[in-house]
matplotlib code that plots the C-alpha trace (Angstrom):
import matplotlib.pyplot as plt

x = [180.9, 180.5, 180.6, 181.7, 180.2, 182.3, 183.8, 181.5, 182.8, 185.2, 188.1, 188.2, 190.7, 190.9, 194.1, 196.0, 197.2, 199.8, 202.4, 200.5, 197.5, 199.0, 198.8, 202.5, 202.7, 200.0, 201.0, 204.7, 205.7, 208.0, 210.8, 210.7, 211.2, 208.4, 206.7, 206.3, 205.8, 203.1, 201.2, 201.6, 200.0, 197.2, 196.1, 196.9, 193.8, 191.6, 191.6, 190.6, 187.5, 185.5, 186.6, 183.9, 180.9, 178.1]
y = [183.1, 181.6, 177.9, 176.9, 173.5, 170.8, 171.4, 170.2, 167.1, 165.7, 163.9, 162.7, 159.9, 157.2, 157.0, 154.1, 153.6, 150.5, 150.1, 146.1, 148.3, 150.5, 149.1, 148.6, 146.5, 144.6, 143.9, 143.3, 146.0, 147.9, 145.2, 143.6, 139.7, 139.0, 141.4, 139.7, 136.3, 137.5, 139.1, 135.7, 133.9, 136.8, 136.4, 132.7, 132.5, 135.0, 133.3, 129.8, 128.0, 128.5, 132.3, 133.2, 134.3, 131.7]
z = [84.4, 81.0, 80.6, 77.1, 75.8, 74.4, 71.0, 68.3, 65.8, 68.4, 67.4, 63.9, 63.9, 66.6, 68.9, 69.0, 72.9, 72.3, 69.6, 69.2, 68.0, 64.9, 61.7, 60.9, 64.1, 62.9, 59.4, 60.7, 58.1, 60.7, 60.5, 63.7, 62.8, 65.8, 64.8, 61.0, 62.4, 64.6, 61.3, 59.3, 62.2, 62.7, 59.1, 59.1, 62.3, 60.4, 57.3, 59.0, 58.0, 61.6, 61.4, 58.2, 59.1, 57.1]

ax = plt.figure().add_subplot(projection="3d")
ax.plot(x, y, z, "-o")
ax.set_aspect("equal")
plt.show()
């Protein structure tokens, strides 16, 4: 018996699992009106004050 070892590199991209995780979803570019609101709020929260690092 010959035991192969694991492919070398592995995968090159990263999967996404959940639609919430894929770039359109998170940039509300997809068209869903939730979807847009939620993107406004995300950036909205990361571009507070006490979100910068100092």
């Amino acid at each position: 018996m010959v035991f192969k070892g694991a492919p070398k590199g592995g995968p090159k991209e990263e999967k996404v699992k959940t639609k919430a995780r894929k770039k359109k979803y998170i940039t509300g570019a997809h068209g869903s009106g939730s979807a847009r609101q939620k993107a406004k709020y995300r950036e909205q929260r990361a571009n507070r004050k006490s979100q910068h690092r100092k």
